[in-house]
C-alpha positions, -999 to +999 in steps of 0.1 A: +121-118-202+134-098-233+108-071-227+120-058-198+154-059-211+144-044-241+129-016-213+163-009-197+178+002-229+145+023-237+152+038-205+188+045-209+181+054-243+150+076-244+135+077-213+163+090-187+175+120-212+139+135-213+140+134-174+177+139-167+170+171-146+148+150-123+174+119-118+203+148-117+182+162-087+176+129-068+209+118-070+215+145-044+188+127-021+154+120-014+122+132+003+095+109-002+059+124+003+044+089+012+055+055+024+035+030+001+028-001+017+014-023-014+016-060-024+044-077-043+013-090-065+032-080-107-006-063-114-004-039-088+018-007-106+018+018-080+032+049-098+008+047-124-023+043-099-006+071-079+005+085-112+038+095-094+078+102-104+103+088-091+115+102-056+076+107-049+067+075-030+089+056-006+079+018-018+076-014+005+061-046-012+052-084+002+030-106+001-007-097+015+009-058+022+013-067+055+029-049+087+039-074+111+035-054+149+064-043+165+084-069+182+122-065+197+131-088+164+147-064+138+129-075+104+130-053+072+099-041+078+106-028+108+142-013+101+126+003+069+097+023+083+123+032+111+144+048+083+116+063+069+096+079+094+131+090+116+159+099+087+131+108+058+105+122+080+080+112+055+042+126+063+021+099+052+020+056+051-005+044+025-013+008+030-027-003-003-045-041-007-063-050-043-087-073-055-080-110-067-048-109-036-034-142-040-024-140+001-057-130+013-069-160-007-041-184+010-059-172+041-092-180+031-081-216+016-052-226+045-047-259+030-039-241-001-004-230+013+003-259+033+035-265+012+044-233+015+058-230+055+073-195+048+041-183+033+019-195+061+039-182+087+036-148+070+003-148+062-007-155+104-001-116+103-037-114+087-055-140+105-069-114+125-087-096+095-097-135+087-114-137+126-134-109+117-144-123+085-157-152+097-177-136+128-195-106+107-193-126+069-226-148+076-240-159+047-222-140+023-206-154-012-169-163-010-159-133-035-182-108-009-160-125+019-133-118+001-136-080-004-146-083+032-110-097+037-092-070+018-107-044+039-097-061+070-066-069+066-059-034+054-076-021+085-052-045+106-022-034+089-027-001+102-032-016+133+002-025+136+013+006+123+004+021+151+025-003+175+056+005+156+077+035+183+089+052+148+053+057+135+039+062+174+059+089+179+046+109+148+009+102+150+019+118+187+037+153+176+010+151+145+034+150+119+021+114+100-013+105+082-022+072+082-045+058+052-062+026+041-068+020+005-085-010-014-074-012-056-097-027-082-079-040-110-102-048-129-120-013-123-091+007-117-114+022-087-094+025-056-112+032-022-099+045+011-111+038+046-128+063+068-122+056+102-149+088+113-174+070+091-163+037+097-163+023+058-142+024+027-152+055+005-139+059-037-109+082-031-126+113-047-153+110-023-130+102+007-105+134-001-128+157-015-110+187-012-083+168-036-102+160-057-121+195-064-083+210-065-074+185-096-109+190-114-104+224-110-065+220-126-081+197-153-105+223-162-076+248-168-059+230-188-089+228-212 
């Protein structure tokens, strides 16, 4: 526990004077270019995969990244990507699963979170990405079924994006982008779903125009 303590005084010490413009300029307000959708999971670090500041990503973590759809119950899901997409008007929602996800596991192993009520209630958001699973998986090894899982479930999530009336309304007026991504920890590799092509492609392939624009800025530098 010290360490992160030990952190908050770096920070206050170190860290926030060598970016006090930036802090002085989002004390004012924010404006968010992405809604990240990630899992609570400690190993997932989303501003360094994103390699983002602060005020940059608009950050929603739980268990399994899940979305449950839209229902007439308010949950914080709900209320937050409400605020988001109508007070912040942010352009995009990343939903972002990763290898090794301790949920998409409790879905694969049920009895495994029989103890746990709250977490198996939660986790019936993904049981549809487990359906799939078990029709298409065959005779495939539990750790390809599980990569099978994390795409799924991250291809439901966005699913149920799409019932929410905040995020409807600007996939309508084509003011929102919605993306899928997959994150290797142990690779670092992160992959992003192409609905035109119908699989996950490595980011630099999927948003290739990005990715010439930052090769091009690396090269620069040099």
């Amino acid at each position: 526990m010290t360490g992160f303590l030990k952190g908050v005084i770096k920070f206050q010490n170190e860290v926030y004077p060598s970016k006090q413009e930036l802090f002085e300029r989002l004390a004012k307000g924010q404006s968010p270019e992405a809604v990240f959708i990630a899992c609570s999971d400690a190993r997932v670090e989303t501003a360094m995969i994103t390699q983002t500041d602060p005020g940059e990503l608009f950050i929603l973590r739980n268990a399994g990244n899940i979305v449950p759809p839209h229902t007439s119950q308010t949950g914080a899901m709900t209320a937050t990507l409400e605020f988001a997409m109508r007070v912040l008007d942010v352009p995009h929602i990343v939903v972002c699963g990763h290898s090794e996800c301790g949920a998409m596991k409790g879905i694969m192993n049920p009895d495994s979170v029989q103890h746990l009520p709250h977490v198996k209630e939660w986790l019936g958001y993904s049981q549809g990405a487990m359906d799939v699973v078990d029709e298409v998986a065959g005779d495939k090894s539990e750790e390809e079924k599980l990569q099978l899982l994390l795409e799924e479930n991250v291809k439901l999530q966005l699913q149920h994006l799409r019932t929410h009336p905040s995020v409807m309304r600007k996939l309508a007026n084509g003011t929102l982008t919605l993306h899928g991504w997959v994150y290797d920890i142990k690779t670092g590799r992160v992959s992003a779903w192409d609905e035109a092509d119908g699989r996950f492609e490595p980011v630099d392939e999927r948003y290739q125009d990005l990715a010439a624009e930052v090769a091009g800025s690396m090269s620069c530098d040099h």
